[in-house]
mmCIF file of the C-alpha atoms, coordinates in Angstrom:
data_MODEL
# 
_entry.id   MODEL 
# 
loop_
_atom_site.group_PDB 
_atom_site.id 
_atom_site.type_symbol 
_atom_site.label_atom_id 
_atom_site.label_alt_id 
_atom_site.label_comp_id 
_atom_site.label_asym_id 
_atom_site.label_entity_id 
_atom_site.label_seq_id 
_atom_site.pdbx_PDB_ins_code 
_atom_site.Cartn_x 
_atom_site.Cartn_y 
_atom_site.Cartn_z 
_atom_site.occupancy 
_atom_site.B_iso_or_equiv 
_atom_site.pdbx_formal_charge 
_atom_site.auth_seq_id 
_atom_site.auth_comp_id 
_atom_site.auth_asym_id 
_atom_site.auth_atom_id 
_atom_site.pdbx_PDB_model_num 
ATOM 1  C CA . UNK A 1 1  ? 0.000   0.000  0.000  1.00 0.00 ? 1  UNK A CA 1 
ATOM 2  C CA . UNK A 1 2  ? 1.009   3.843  -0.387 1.00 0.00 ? 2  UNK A CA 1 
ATOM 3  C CA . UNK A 1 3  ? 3.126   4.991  2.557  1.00 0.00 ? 3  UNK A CA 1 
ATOM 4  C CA . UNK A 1 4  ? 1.422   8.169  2.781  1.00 0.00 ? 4  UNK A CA 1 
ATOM 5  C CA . UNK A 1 5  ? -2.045  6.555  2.580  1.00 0.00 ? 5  UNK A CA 1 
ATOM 6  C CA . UNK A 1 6  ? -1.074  4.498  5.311  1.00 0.00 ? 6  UNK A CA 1 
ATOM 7  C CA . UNK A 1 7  ? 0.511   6.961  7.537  1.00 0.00 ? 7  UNK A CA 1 
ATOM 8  C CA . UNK A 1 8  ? -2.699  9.233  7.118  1.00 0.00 ? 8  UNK A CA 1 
ATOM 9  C CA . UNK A 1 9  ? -4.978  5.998  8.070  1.00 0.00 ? 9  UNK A CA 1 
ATOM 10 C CA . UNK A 1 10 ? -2.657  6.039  11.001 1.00 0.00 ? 10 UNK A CA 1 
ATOM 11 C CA . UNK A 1 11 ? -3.123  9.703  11.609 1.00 0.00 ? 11 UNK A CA 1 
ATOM 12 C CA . UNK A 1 12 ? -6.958  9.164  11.339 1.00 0.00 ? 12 UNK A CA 1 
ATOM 13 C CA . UNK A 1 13 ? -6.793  6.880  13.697 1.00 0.00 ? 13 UNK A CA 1 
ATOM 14 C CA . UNK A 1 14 ? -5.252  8.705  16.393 1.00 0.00 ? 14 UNK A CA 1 
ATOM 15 C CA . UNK A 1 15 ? -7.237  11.372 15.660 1.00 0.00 ? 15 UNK A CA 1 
ATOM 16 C CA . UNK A 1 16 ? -10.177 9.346  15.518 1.00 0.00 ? 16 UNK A CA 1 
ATOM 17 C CA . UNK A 1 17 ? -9.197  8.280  19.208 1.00 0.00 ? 17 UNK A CA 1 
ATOM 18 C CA . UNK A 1 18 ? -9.384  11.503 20.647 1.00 0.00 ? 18 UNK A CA 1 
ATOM 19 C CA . UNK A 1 19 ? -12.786 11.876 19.051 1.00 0.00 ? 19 UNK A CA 1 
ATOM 20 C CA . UNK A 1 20 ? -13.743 8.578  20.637 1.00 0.00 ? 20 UNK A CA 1 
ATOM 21 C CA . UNK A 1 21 ? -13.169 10.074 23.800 1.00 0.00 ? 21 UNK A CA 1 
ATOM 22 C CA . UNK A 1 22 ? -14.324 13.668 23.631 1.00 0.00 ? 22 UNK A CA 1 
ATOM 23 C CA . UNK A 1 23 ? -17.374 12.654 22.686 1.00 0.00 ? 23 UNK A CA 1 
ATOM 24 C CA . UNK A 1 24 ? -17.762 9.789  25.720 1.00 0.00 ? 24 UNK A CA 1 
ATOM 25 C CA . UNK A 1 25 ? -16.592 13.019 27.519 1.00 0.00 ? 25 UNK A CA 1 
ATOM 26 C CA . UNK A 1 26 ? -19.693 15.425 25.975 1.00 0.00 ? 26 UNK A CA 1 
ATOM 27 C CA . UNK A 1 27 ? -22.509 12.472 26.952 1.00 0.00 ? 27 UNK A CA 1 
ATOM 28 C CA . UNK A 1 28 ? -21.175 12.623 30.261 1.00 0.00 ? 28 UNK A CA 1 
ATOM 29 C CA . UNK A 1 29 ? -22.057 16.085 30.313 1.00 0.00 ? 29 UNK A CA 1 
ATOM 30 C CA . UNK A 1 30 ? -25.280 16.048 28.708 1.00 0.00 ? 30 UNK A CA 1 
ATOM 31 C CA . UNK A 1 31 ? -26.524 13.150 30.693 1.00 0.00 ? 31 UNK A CA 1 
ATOM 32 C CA . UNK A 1 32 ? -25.918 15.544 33.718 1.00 0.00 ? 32 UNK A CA 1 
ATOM 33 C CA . UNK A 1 33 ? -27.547 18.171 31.512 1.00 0.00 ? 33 UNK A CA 1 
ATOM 34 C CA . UNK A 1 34 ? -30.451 15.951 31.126 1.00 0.00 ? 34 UNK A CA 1 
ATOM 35 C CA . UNK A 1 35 ? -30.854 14.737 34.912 1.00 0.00 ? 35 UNK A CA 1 
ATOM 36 C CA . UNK A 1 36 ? -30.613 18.796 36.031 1.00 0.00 ? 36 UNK A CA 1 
ATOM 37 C CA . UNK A 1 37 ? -33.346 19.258 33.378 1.00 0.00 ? 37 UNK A CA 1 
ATOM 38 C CA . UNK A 1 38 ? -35.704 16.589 34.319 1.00 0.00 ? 38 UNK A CA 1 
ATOM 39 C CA . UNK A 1 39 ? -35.574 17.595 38.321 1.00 0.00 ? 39 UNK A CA 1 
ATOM 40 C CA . UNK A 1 40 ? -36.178 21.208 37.343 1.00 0.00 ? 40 UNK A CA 1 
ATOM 41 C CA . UNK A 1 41 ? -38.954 20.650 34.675 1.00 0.00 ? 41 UNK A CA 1 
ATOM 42 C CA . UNK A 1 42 ? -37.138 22.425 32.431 1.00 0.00 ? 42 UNK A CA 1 
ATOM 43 C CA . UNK A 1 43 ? -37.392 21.254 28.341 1.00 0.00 ? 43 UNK A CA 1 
ATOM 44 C CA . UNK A 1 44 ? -34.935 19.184 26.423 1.00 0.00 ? 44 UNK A CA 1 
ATOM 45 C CA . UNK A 1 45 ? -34.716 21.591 23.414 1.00 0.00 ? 45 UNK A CA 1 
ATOM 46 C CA . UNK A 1 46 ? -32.913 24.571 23.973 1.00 0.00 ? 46 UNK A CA 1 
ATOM 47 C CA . UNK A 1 47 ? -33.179 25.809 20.620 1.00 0.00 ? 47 UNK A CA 1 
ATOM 48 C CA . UNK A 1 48 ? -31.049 29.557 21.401 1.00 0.00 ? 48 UNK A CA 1 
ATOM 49 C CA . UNK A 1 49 ? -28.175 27.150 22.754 1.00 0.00 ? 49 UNK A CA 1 
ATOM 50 C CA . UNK A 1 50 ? -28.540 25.616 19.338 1.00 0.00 ? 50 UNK A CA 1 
ATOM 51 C CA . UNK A 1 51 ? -28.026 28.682 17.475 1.00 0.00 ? 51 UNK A CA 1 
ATOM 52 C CA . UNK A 1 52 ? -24.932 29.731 19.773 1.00 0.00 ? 52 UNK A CA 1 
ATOM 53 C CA . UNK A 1 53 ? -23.309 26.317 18.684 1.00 0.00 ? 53 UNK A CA 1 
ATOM 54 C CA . UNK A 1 54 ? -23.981 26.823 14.607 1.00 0.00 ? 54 UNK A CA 1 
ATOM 55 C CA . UNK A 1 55 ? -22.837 30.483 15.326 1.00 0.00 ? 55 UNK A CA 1 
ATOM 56 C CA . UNK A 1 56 ? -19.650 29.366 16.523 1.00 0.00 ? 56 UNK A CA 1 
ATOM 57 C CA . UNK A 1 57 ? -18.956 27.316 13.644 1.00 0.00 ? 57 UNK A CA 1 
ATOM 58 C CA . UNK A 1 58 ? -19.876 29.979 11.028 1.00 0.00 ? 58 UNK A CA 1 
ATOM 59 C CA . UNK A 1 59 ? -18.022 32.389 13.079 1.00 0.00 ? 59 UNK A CA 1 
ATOM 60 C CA . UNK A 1 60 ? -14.668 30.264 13.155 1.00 0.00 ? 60 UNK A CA 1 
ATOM 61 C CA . UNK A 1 61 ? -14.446 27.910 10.443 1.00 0.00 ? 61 UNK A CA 1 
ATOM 62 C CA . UNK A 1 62 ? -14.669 28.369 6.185  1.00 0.00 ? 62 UNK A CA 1 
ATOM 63 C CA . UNK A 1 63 ? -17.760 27.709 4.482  1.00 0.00 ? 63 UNK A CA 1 
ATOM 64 C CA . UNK A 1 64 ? -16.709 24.085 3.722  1.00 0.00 ? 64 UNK A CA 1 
ATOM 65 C CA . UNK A 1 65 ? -15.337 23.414 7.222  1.00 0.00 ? 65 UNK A CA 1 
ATOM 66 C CA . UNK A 1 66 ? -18.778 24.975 8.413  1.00 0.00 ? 66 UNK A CA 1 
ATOM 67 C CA . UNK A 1 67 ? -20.840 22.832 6.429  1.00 0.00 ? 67 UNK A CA 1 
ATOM 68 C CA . UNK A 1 68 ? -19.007 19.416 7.235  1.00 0.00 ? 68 UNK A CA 1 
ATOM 69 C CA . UNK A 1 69 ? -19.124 20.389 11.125 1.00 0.00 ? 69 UNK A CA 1 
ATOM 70 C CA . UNK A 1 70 ? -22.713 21.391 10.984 1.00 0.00 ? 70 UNK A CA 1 
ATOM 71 C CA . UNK A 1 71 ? -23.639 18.439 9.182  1.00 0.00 ? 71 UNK A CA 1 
ATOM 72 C CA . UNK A 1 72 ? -21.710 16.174 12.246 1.00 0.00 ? 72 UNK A CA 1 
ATOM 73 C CA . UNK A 1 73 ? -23.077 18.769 15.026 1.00 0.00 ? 73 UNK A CA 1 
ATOM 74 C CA . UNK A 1 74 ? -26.804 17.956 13.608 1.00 0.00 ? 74 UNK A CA 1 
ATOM 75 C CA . UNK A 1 75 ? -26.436 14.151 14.535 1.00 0.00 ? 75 UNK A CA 1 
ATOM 76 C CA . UNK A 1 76 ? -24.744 15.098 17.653 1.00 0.00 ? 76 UNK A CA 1 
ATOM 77 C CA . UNK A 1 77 ? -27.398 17.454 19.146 1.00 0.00 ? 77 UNK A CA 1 
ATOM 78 C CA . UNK A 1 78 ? -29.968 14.934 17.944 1.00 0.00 ? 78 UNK A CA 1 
ATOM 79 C CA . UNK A 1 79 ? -28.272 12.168 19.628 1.00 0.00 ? 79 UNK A CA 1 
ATOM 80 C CA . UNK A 1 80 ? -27.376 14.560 22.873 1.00 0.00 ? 80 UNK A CA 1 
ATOM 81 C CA . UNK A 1 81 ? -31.494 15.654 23.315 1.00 0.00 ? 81 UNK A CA 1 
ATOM 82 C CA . UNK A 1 82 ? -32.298 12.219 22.689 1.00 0.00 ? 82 UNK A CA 1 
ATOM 83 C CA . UNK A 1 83 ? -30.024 11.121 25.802 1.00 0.00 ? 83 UNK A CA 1 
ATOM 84 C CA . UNK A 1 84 ? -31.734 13.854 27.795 1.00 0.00 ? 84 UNK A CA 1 
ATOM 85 C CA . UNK A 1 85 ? -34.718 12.930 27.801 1.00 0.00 ? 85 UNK A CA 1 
ATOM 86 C CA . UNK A 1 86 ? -33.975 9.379  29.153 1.00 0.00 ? 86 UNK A CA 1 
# 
């Protein structure tokens, strides 16, 4: 195989890693999110927090990086209210 294919496979899987655990690391959070919300009676969709999130991205990323991270975010948020309200 192609030594630079290969040693980007490895660098995606490092990277990929990190991911792994950042994101075990954000449904910690919004599992404590979710418990705090349940005991307070407070709703699962925060839609300005949301827009603060997509704002960031457009705010610090190109058009293309924006996209692609929105695109991931969407699943993520989806995923993280659907964990809340458990």
């Amino acid at each position: 195989m192609n030594k630079d294919i290969e040693k980007n496979r490895d660098r995606i899987d490092t990277i990929d890693n990190q991911v792994f655990d950042l994101l075990i690391d954000r449904l910690d959070a919004v599992t404590t999110i979710g418990h705090i919300k349940k005991e307070e009676g407070l709703p699962v969709l925060d839609q300005n927090r949301e827009n603060i999130i997509y704002a960031k991205i457009d705010a610090k990323f190109s058009k293309i990086e924006a996209d692609f991270l929105k695109n991931i975010y969407q699943s993520i948020i989806t995923e993280s209210k659907k964990v809340e309200e458990k």
